[in-house]
C-alpha positions as CSV (number, residue, x, y, z in Angstrom):
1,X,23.4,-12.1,6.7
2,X,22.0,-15.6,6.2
3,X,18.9,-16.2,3.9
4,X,16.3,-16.6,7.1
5,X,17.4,-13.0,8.5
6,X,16.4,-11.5,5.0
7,X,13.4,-13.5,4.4
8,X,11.9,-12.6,8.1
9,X,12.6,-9.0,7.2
10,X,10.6,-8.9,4.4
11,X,7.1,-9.3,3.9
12,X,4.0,-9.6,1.6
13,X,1.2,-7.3,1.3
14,X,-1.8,-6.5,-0.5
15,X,-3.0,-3.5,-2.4
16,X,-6.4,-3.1,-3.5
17,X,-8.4,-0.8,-5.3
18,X,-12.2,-0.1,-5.5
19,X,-12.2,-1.9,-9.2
20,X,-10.7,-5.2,-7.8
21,X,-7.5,-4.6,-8.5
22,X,-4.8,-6.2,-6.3
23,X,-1.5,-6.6,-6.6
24,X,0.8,-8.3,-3.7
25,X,4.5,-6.5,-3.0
26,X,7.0,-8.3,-1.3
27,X,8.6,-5.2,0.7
28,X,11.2,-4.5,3.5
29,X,10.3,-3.7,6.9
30,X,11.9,-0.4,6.5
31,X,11.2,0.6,3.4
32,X,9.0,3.4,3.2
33,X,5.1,1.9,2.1
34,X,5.0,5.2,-0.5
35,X,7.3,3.0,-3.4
36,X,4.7,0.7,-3.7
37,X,1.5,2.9,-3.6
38,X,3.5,4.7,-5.9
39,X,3.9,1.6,-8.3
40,X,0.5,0.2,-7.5
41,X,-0.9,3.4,-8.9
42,X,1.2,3.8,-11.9
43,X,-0.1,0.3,-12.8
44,X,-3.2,1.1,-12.4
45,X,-3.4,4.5,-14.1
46,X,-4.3,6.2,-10.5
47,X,-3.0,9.6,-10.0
48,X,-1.0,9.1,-6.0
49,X,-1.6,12.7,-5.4
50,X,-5.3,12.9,-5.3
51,X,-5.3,9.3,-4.1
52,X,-6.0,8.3,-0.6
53,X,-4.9,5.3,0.9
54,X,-6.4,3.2,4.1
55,X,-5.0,0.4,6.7
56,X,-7.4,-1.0,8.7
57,X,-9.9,1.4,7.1
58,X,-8.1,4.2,8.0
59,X,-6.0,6.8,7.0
60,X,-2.2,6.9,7.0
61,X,1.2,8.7,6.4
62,X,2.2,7.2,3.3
63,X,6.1,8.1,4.2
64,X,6.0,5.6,7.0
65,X,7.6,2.8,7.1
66,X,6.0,-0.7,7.2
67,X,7.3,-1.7,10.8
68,X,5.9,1.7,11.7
69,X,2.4,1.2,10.8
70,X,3.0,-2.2,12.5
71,X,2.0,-4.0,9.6
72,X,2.1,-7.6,9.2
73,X,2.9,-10.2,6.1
74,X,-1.1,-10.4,3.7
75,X,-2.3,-6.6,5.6
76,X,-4.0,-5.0,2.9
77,X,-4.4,-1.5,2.1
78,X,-7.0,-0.2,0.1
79,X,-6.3,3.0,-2.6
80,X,-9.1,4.8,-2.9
81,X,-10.1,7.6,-5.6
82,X,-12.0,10.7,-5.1
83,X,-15.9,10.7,-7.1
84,X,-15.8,14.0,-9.3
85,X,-19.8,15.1,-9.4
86,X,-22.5,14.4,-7.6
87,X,-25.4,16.0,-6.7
88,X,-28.5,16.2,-9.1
């Protein structure tokens, strides 16, 4: 496999959270998107399972991978937590 195959199967994205934090992940096409939420939110003490993540502003199968959500190299997805409380 030469060096431009491998380079054009990869690509960069972003992931964001509400408090500004971004991180950019250099990531296969096939890989499944999950190992780097997964990362992204252990770095940023974020618990994945009661985490929800958007594409475009919407939801998405974390288990997919990035040629599947048809993603694209600097896409960003946002990781969102859930607001305990409310109310008055």
């Amino acid at each position: 496999m030469t060096m431009s195959s491998t380079s054009a199967d990869c690509i960069t994205i972003l992931v964001k959270d509400q408090h500004d934090h971004k991180l950019f992940y250099k990531i296969h096409k096939g890989k499944p998107v999950k190992k780097v939420l997964m990362d992204f939110c252990k770095r940023t003490n974020v618990d994945f399972r009661s985490a929800y993540f958007l594409l475009n502003g919407s939801r998405f199968d974390t288990n997919l991978t990035i040629n599947q959500l048809d993603m694209e190299s600097e896409d960003e997805i946002e990781v969102m937590s859930p607001m305990l409380g409310g109310g008055c």
